[in-house]
Backbone as JSON, one array per atom type, in Angstrom:
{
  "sequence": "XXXXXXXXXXXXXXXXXXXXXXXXXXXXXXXXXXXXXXXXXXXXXXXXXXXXXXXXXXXXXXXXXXXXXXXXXXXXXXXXXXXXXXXXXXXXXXXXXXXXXXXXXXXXXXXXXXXXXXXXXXXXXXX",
  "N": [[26.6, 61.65, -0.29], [29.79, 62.21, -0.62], [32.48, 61.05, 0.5], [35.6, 61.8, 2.78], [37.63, 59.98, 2.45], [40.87, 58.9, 0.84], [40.55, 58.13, -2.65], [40.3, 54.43, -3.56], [43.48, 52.21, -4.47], [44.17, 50.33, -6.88], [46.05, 48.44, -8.18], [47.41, 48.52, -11.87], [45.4, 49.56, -12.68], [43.79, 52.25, -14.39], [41.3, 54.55, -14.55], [38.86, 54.68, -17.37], [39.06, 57.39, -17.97], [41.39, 58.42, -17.29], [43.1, 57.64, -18.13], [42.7, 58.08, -21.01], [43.97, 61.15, -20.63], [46.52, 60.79, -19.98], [48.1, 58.94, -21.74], [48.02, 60.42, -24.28], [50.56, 61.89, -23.09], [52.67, 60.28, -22.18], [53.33, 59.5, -24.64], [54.21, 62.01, -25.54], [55.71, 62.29, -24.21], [57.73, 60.58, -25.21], [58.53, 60.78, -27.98], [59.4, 63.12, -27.25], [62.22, 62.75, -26.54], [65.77, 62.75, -27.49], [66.89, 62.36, -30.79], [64.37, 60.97, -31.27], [61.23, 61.58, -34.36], [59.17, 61.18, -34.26], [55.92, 59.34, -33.26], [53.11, 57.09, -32.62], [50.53, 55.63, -31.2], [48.71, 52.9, -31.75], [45.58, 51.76, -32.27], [43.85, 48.03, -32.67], [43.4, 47.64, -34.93], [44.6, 49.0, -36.31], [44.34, 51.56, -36.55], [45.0, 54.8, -35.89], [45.67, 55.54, -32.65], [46.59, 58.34, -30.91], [49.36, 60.6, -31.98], [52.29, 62.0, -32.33], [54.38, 64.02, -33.58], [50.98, 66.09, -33.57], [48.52, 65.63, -35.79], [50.59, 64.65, -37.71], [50.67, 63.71, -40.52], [53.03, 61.82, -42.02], [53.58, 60.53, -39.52], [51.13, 58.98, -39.54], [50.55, 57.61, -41.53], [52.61, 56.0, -41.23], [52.39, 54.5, -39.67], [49.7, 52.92, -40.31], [51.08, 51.66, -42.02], [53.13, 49.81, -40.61], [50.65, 48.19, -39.1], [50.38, 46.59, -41.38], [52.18, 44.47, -40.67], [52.75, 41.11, -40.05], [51.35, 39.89, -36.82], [51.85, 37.23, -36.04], [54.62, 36.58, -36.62], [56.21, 38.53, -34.82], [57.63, 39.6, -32.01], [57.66, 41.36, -29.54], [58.73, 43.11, -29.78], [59.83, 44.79, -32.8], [62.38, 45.92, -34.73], [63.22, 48.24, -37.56], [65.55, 49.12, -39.34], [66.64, 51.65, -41.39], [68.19, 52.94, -44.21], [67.4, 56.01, -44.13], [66.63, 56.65, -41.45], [65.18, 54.87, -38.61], [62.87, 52.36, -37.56], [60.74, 51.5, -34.78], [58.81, 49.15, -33.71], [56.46, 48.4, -30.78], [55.1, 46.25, -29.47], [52.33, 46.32, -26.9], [49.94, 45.84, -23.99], [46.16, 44.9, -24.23], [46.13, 44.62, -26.69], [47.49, 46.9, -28.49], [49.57, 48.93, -30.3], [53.03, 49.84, -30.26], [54.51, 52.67, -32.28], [57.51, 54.16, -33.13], [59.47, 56.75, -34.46], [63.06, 57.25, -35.64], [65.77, 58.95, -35.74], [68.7, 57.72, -37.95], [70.87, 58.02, -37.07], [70.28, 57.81, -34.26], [70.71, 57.21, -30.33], [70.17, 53.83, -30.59], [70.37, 52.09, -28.29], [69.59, 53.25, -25.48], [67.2, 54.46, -26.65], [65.68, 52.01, -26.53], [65.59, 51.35, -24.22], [64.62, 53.6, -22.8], [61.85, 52.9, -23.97], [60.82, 50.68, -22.94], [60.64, 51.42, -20.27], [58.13, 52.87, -21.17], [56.6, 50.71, -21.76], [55.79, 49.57, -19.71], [54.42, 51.62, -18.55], [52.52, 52.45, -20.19], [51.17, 49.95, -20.03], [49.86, 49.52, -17.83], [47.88, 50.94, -18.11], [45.61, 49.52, -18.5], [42.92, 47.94, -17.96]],
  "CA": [[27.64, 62.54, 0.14], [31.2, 62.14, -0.87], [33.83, 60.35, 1.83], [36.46, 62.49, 2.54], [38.61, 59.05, 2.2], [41.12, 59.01, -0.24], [40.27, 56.46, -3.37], [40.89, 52.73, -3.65], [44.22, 52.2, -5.58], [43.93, 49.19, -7.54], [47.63, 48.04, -9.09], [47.48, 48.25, -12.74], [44.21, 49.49, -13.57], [43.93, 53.15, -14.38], [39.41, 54.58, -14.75], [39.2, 55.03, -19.04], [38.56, 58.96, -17.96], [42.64, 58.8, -16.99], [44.19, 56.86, -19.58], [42.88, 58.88, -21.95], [44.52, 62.16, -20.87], [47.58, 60.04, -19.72], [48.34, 58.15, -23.21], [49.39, 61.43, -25.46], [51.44, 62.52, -22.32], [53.22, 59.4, -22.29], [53.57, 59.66, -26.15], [54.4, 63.32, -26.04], [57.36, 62.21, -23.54], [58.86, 59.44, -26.12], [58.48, 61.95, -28.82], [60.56, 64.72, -27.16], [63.78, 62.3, -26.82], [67.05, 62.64, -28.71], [66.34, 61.47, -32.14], [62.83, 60.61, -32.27], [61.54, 62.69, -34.93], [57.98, 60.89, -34.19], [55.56, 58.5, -32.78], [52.34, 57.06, -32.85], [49.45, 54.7, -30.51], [47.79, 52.16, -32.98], [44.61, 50.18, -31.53], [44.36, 46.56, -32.5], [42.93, 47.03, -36.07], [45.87, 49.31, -37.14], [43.96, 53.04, -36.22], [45.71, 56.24, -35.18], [44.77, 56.91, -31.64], [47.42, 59.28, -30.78], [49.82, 60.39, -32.5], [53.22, 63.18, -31.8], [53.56, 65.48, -32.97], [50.02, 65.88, -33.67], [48.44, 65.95, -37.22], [51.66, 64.77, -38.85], [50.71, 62.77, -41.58], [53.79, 61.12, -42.05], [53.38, 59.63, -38.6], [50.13, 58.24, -39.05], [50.78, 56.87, -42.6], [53.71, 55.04, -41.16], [51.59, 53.27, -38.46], [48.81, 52.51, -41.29], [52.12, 50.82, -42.96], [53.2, 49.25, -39.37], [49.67, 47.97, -38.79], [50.48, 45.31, -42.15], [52.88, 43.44, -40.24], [51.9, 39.93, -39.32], [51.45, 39.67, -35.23], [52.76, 35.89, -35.79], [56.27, 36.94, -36.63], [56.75, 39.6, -34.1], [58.21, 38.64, -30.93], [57.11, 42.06, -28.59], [59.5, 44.61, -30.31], [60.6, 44.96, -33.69], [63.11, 47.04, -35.54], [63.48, 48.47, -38.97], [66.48, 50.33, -39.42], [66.52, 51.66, -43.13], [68.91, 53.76, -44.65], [67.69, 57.31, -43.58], [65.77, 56.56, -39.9], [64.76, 52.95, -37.72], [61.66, 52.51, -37.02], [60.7, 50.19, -33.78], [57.43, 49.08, -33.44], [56.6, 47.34, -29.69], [53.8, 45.67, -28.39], [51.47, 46.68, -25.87], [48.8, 45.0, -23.6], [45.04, 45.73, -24.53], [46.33, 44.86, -28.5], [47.1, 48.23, -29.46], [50.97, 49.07, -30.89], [53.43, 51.64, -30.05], [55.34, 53.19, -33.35], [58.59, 55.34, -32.89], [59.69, 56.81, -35.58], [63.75, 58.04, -35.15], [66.91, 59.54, -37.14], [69.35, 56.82, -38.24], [72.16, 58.38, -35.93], [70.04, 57.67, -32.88], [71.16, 55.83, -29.95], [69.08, 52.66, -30.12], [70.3, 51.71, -26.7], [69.12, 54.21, -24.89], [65.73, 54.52, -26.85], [64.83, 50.63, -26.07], [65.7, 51.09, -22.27], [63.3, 54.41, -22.41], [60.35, 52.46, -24.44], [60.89, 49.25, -21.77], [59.81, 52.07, -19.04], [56.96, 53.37, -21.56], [55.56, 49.56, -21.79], [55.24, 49.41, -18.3], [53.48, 52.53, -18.03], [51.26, 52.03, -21.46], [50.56, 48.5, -19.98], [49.54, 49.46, -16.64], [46.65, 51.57, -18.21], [44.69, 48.76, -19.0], [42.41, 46.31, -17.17]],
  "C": [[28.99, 61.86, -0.07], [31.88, 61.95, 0.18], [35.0, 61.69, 1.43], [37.87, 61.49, 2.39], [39.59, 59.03, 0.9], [40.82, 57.52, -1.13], [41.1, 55.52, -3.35], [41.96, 52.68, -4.94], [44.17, 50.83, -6.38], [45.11, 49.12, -8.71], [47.11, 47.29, -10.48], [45.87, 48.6, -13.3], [43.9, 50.94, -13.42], [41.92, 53.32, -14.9], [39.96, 55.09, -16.53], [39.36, 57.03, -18.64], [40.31, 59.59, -18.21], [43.18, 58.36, -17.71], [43.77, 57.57, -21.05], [43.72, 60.14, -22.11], [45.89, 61.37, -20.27], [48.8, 59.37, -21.16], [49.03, 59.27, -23.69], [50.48, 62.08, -24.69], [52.44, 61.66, -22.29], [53.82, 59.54, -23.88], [54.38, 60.9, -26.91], [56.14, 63.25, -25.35], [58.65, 61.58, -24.48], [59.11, 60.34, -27.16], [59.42, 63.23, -28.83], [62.25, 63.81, -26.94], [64.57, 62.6, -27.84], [66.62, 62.02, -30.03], [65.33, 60.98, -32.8], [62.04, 61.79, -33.0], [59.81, 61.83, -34.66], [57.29, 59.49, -33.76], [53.94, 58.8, -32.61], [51.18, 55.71, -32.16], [48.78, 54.13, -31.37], [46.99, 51.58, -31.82], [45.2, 49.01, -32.58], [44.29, 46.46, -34.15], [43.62, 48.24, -36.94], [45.68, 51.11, -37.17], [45.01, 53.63, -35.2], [45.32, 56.41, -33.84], [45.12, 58.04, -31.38], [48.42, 59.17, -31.63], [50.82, 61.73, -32.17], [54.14, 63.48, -32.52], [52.14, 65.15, -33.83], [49.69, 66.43, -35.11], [49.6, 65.26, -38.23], [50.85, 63.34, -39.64], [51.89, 61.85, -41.55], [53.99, 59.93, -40.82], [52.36, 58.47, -38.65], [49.87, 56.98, -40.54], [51.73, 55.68, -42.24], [53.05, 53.69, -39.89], [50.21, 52.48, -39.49], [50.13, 50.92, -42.12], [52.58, 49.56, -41.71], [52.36, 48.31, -39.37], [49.53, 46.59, -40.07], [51.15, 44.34, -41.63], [51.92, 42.41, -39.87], [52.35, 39.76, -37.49], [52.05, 38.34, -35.25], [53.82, 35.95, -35.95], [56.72, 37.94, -35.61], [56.99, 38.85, -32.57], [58.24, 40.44, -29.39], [57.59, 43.1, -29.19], [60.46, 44.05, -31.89], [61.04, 46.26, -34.31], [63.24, 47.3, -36.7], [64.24, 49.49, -39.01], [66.64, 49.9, -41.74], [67.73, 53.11, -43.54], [69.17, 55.54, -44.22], [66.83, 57.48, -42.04], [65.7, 54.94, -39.52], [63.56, 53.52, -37.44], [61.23, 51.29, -35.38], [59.15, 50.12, -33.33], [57.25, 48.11, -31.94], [54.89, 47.58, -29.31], [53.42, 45.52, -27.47], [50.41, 45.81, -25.64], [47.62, 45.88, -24.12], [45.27, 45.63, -26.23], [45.95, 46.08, -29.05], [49.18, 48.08, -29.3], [51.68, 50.34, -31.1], [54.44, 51.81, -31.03], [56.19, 54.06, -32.71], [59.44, 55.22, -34.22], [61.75, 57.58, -35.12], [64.77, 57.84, -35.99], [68.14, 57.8, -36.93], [71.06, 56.67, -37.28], [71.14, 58.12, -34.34], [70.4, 56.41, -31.73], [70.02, 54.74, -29.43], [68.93, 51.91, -28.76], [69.44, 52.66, -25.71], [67.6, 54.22, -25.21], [65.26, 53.22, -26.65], [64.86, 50.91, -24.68], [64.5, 52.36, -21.77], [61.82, 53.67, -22.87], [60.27, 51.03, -23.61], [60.21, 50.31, -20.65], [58.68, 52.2, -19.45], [56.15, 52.03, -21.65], [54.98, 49.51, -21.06], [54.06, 50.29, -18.02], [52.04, 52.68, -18.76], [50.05, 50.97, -20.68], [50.02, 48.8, -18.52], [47.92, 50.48, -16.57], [45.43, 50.95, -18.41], [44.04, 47.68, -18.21], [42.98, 45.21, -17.08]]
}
């Protein structure tokens, strides 16, 4: 029989059942900001998990491209600003890698100080 207690919270460790429907909501949030025109959840070995908007090719090609970087040069967050968009790739606990894809007019301040909240919340899904 089921306690009518409410469950044990346990800081920083979310059951897999919740981090799954949690993740593209999180993803779907960074995604709807000013300027990002897209974004994308890599695991460790460079796969799509999520990805926003959903289906886009172009997103998931660009995390396939992402996913070549060497992890020994990266230092938690890197940037690639290129002529017509930046890209910023940042590293998550659980070795998986969060892509944001966004227009070349966007303000980069602003989008690091929102993907510094999304680490926290990424990183708090994980054992």
């Amino acid at each position: 029989m089921y306690s009518s207690l409410p469950p044990v919270k346990v800081k920083g460790y979310a059951p897999p059942m919740f981090r799954r429907s949690v993740e593209p909501l999180l993803l779907r949030d960074i995604a709807a900001q000013s300027g990002v025109t897209g974004a994308a959840l890599l695991d460790g070995d460079g796969f799509v998990l999520y990805s926003q908007p959903p289906h886009d090719d172009s997103v998931q090609n660009l995390g396939k491209a992402i996913a070549l970087l060497d992890p020994n040069f990266s230092s938690g967050r890197v940037t690639l600003n290129g002529e017509n968009g930046t890209v910023i790739v940042q590293e998550l606990s659980g070795n998986r890698v969060l892509v944001v894809r966004c227009l070349a007019s966007s303000n980069l301040g602003q989008l690091r100080h929102i993907l510094d909240e999304a680490v926290v919340r990424f990183n708090t899904l994980i054992p």
